[in-house]
C-alpha positions as CSV (number, residue, x, y, z in Angstrom):
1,X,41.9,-19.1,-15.0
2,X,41.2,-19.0,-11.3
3,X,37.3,-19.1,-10.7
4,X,37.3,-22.4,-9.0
5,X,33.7,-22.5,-6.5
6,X,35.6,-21.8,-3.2
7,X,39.2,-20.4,-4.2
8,X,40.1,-16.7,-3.3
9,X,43.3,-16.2,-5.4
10,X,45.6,-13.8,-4.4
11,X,47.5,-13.1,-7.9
12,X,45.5,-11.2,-10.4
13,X,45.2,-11.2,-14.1
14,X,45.7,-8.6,-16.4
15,X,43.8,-7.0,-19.2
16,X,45.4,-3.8,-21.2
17,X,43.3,-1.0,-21.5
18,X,43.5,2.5,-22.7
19,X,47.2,2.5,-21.8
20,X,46.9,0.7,-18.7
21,X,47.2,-2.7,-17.3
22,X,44.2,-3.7,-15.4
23,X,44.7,-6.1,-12.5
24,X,41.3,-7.9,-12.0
25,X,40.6,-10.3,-9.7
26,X,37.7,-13.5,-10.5
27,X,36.3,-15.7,-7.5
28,X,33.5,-18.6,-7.5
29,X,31.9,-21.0,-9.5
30,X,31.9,-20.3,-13.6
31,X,28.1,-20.9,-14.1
32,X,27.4,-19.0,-11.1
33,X,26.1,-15.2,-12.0
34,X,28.8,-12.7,-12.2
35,X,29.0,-9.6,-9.7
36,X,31.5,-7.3,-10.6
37,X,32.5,-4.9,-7.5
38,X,34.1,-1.4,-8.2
39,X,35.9,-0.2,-5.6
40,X,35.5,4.1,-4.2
41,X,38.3,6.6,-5.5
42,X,41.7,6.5,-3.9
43,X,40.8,2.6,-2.3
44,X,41.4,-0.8,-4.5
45,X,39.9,-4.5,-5.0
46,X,41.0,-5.7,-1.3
47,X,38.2,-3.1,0.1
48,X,35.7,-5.9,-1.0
49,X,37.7,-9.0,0.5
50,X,34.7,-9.2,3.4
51,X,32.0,-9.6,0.5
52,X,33.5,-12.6,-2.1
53,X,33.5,-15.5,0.5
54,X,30.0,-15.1,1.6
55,X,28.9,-14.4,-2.0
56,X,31.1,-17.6,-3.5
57,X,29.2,-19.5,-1.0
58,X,26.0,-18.4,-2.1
59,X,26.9,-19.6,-5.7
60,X,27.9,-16.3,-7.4
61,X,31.1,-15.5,-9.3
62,X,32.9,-12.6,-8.4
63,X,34.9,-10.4,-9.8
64,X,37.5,-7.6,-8.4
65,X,39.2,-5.4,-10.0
66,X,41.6,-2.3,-9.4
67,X,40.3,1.0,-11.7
68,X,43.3,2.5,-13.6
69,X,45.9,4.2,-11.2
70,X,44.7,2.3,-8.1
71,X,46.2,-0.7,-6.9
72,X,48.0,-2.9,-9.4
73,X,46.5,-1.3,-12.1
74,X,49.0,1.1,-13.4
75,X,49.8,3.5,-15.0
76,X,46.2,6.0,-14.8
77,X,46.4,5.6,-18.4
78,X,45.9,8.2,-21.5
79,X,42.6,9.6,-19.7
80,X,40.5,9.2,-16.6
81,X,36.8,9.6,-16.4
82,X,34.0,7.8,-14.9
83,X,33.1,7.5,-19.0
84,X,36.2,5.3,-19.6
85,X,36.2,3.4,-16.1
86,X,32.9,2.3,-17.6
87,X,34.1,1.1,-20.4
88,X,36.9,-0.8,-18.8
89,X,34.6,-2.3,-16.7
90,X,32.4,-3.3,-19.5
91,X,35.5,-4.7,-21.4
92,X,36.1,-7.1,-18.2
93,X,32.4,-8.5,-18.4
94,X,32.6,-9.1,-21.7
95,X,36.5,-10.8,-21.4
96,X,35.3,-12.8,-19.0
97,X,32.3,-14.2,-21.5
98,X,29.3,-12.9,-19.4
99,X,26.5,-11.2,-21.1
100,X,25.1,-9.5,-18.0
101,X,26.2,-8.8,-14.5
102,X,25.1,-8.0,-11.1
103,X,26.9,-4.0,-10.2
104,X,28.7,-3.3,-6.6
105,X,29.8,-0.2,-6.7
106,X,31.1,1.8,-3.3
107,X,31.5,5.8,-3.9
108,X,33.3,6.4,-7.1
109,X,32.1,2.8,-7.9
110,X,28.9,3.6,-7.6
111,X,28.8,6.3,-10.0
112,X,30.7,3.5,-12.4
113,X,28.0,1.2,-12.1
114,X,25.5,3.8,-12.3
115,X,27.0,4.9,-15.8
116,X,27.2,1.2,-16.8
117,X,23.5,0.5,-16.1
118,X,22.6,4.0,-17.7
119,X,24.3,3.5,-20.5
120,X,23.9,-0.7,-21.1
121,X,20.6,-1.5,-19.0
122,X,20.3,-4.2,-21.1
123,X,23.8,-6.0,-19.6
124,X,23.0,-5.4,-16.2
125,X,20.8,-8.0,-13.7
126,X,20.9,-5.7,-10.8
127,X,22.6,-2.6,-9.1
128,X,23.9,-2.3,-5.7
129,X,24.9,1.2,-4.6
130,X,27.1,1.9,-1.3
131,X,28.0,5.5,-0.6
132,X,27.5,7.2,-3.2
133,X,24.9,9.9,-4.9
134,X,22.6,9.7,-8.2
135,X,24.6,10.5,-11.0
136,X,21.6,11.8,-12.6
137,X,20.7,14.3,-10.7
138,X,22.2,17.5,-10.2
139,X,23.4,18.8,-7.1
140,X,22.0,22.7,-5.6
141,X,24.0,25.5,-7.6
142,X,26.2,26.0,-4.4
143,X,27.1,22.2,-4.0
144,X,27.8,22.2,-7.3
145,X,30.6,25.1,-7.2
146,X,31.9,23.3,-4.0
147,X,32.2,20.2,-6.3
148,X,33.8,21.8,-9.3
149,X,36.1,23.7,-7.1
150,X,37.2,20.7,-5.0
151,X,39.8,19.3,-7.5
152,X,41.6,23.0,-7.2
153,X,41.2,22.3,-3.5
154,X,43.0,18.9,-3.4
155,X,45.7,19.9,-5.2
156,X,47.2,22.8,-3.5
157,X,46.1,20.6,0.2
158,X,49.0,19.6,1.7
159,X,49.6,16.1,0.6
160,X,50.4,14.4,3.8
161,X,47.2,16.2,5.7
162,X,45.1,15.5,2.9
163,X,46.1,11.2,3.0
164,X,45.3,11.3,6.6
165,X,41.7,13.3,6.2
166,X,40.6,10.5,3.4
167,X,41.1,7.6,5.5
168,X,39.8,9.2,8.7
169,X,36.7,9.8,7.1
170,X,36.7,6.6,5.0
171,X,35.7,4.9,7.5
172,X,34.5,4.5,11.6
173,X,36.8,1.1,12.3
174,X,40.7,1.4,13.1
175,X,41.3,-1.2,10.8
176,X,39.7,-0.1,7.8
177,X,41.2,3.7,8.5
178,X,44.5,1.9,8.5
179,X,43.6,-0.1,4.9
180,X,42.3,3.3,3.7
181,X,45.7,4.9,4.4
182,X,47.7,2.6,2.8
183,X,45.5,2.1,-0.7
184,X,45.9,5.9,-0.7
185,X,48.9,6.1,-0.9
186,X,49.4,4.2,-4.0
187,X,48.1,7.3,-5.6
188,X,50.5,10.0,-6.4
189,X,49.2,13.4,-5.7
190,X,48.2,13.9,-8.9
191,X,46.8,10.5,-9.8
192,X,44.8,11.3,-6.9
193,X,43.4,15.2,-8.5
194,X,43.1,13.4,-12.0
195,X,40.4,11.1,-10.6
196,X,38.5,13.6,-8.1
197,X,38.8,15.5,-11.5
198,X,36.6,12.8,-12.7
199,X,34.4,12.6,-9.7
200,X,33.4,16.6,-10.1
201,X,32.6,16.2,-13.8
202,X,31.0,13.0,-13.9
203,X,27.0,14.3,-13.0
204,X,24.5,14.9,-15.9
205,X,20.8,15.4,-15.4
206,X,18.3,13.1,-16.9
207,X,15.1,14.1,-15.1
208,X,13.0,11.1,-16.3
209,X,15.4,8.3,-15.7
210,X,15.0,5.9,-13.4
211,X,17.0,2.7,-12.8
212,X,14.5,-0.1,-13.9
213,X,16.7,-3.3,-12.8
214,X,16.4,-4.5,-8.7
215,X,18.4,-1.6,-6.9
216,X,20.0,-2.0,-3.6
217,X,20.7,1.6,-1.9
218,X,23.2,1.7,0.8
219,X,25.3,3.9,3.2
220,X,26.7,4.2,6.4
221,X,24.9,5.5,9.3
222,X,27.9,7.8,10.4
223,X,28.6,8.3,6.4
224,X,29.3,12.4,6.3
225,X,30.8,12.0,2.9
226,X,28.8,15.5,1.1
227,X,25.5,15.1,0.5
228,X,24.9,11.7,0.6
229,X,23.0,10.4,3.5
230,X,21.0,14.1,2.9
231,X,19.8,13.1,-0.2
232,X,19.7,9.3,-0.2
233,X,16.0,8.7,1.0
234,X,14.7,11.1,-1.6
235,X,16.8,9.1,-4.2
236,X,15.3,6.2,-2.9
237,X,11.7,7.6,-3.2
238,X,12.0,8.4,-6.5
239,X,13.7,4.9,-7.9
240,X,10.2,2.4,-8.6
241,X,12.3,-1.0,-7.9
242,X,14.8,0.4,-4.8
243,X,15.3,-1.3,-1.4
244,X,17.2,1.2,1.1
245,X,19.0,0.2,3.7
246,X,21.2,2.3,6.2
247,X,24.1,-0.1,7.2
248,X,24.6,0.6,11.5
249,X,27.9,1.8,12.9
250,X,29.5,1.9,9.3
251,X,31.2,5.3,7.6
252,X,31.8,5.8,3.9
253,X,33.3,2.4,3.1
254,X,30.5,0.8,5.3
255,X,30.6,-2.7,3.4
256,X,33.8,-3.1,5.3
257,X,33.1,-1.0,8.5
258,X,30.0,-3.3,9.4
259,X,30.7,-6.3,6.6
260,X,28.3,-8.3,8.8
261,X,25.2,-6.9,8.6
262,X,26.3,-5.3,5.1
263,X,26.3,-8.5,3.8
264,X,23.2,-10.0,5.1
265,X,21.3,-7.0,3.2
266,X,23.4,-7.9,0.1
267,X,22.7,-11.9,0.0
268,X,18.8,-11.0,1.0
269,X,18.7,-8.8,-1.8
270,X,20.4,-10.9,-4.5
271,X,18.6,-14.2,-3.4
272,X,15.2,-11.9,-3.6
273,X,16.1,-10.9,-7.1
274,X,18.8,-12.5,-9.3
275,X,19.2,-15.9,-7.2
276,X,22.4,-18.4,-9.1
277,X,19.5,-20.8,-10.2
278,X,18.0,-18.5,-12.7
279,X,20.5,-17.5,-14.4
């Protein structure tokens, strides 16, 4: 297994799921504590490239991984919710031996790791949110329709306009509108309605939770993805162990947009909280 401190492998391995064959991708030293990143709906592993060199280097293992229907991983499988991404994703930590994990999750990712840490605090070190809103909390009634109504949207868009909106408001940089493009279309049209599917029925209220592990809240300054730069510093308000921090000159995918000072926020963080030697 590829894993080696310092080796960035470009071939992934392969774990069947749910009718699927996940492509995952594993980086750093074995002993070193494993952060598993989940990529945003439509995008793929290669969207966290700027973040596994600086985080092998700090002593972490890293793992990658494309979500069913993204990327490598194909086909979407026999059903697609943010419930059974979960559970893949839990079904990598555990192939890969680890107990617990540290969560990176951008945008659909985010509710992913939010699920995973709601539903398995006890396997989870710490949580690192970018772009993305509380999946316990309920949007207003009319944001809600808009959401539930939004897959209907999509589907009767017209497919080429509709690639060319995500990735222009992916991101701010050229470069990462042009990787935003192309990982979208590996997506069919309706790969890409099954999943925002997912995204609009993936919320469920659970007024007295709050996230108990070390909690890293992120976005974009010029992130204008719904609601959530509107609602991100209330989120933040009401979480007792969160650190928010709004990334400069970044968009929706800002870990990429402004990698930079994203990751200086991200090693701070992890070196406060779950730092290699104590684990």
């Amino acid at each position: 297994m590829n894993g080696q401190h310092g080796e960035f492998p470009t071939e992934g391995e392969r774990l069947q799921r749910s009718g699927s064959d996940i492509h995952y991708w594993i980086a750093g030293p074995d002993d070193g504590p494993l952060v598993a990143c989940t990529h945003g709906a439509s995008m793929d592993h290669r969207m966290f490239d700027p973040q596994v060199p600086p985080l092998v280097a700090g002593g972490y293992r890293v793992l990658t991984w494309d979500i069913c229907g993204h990327g490598q991983s194909k086909p979407i499988g026999e059903e697609f919710t943010v419930s059974t991404v979960t559970e893949d994703l839990r079904a990598l930590i555990d192939h890969l031996g680890h107990e617990r994990a540290i969560l990176i999750g951008q945008s659909f990712g985010g509710y992913v790791s939010q699920e995973l840490t709601f539903r398995y605090p006890e396997r989870v070190n710490a949580i690192v949110v970018i772009g993305a809103t509380d999946i316990t909390t309920l949007p207003s009634r009319l944001e809600g329709i808009g959401l539930k109504l939004s897959p209907y949207i999509f589907k009767i868009w017209p497919d080429r306009h509709l690639r060319k909106l995500i990735a222009e408001n992916t991101a701010v940089t050229p470069e990462v509108q042009q990787y935003a493009a192309k990982a979208t279309r590996r997506l069919s049209k309706q790969e890409f309605v099954t999943v925002w599917k997912a995204v609009a029925t993936c919320l469920h209220e659970e007024t007295d939770y709050r996230i108990q592990q070390p909690f890293l809240l992120t976005h974009g300054e010029y992130d204008e993805t719904g609601i959530i730069a509107k609602t991100a510093p209330d989120w933040a308000a009401r979480e007792p162990n969160c650190r928010y921090e709004v990334i400069p000159e970044a968009g929706h995918n800002a870990n990429q947009d402004n990698p930079e000072i994203f990751n200086q926020a991200l090693l701070r963080f992890l070196h406060e909280n779950v730092p290699p030697s104590t684990v």
